[in-house]
Structure formats: structure tokens, C-alpha cells
N, C-alpha and C positions, 0 to 999 in steps of 0.2 A: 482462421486468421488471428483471432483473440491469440488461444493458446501459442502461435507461432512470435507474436510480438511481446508476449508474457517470457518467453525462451530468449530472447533477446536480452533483459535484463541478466541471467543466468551469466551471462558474458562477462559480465562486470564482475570483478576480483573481491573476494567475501559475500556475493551476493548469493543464498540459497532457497530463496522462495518468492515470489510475482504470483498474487494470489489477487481476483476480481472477487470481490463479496457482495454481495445486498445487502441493504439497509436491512433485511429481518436477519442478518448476519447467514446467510446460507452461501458456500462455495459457487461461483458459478464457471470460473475456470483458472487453473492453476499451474505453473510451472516449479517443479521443485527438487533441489538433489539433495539428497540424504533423506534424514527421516524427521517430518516433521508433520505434525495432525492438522492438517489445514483448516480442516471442523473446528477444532478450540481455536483455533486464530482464528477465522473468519466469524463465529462470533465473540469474539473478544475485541478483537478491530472494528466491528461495527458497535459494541457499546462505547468502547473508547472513545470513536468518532463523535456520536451524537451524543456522549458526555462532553466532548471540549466543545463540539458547537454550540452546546447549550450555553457557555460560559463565555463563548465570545460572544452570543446574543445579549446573555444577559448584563453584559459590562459593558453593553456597544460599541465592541471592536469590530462588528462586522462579519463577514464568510470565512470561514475558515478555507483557508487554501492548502495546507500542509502539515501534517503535524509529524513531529519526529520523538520519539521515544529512546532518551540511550541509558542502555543497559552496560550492565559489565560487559556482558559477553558479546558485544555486538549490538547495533541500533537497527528498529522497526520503522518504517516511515509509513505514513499514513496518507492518502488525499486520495477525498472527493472527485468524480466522475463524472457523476452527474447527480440527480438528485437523488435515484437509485441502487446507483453503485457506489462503488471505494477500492482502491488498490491500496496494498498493504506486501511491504517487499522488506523481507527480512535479511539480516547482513551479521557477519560475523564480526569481530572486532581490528580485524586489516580492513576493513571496505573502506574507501573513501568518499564518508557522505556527499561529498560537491558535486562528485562524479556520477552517486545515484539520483542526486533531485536532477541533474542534469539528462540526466537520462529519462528519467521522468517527465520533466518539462518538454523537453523535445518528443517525446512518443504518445505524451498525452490526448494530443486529436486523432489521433492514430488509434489509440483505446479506444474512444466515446466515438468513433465510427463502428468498430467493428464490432461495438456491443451491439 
């Protein structure tokens, strides 16, 4: 079921990768077209994450709910799962981020079931 609603983001216009991580940054299920090391993203996504949590703790702004990264070539988004996992959905530079937190926010209990 994970992998089948991770394939659902794929839908989405510049999206190429819906990847579920651990917190120890280990893959635990991925969707992805083209070529991309989900290993080095999974953990790189997981130090990222518990680096910006750290810094919302430490400024007390609270949980971090989202983070988004843009790049030249396209934006990474990032969010927490639970307190184990993180999705991390990479995008070319046509995506339209609205349309992926939206897809995001909408599929999210959806995620953290099927984990």
C-alpha cells in the first residue's frame, strides 16, 4: 500500500522521487523515475530533517511540519511522519510546489497508516 500511494505523487508534473526514510536515514520504501540514489537522499534527508528540527527547538518555534529546499534545478520537500519516519519528494524545476504540499497534506494520514 506504502509503495502504491508513494507512486501517486509520480503523477504530479516534475515530481521524480516519494521516498519514506528513518530517522537512522535508511530507505524503507520508494517510488522513483529516472535515476536517482535514494541511499544518499535518504540519508541526507534524514540529517537535514533533525538538523532543522534541532533549530526550531532550539529558537522555540516549535515542530517542524515542512521543510522545503529549492534548488536550481528543482525543490526537495521534506516532512515528518511520525517520529520515525520522513517523506522526502523530489521535483524538477516545472513542479508546482502548491500542488506537491497539497498532495502531501492530503495523503499524509494515508502515509502514517500504511506505515
Amino acid at each position: 500500500m506504502l509503495k502504491q500511494i508513494l507512486g501517486e505523487f509520480l503523477k504530479v508534473e516534475g515530481v521524480s522521487a516519494a521516498v519514506v526514510v528513518g530517522r537512522d536515514g535508511f530507505v524503507i520504501e520508494s517510488a522513483i523515475s529516472g535515476k536517482i540514489d535514494i541511499d544518499a537522499l535518504g540519508a541526507m534527508a534524514s540529517t537535514g530533517m533533525g538538523t532543522s528540527e534541532a533549530m526550531g527547538n532550539e529558537l522555540g518555534k516549535g515542530n517542524l511540519d515542512q521543510m522545503l529546499v529549492e534548488l536550481e534545478k528543482g525543490p526537495i520537500i521534506l516532512s515528518p511522519l511520525s517520529s520515525d519516519e520522513l517523506i522526502a519528494i523530489v521535483a524538477d524545476s516545472t513542479a508546482n510546489v502548491g500542488r506537491i504540499r497539497y498532495e502531501l497534506k492530503k495523503n499524509k494520514e494515508r502515509l502514517m497508516a500504511a506505515l
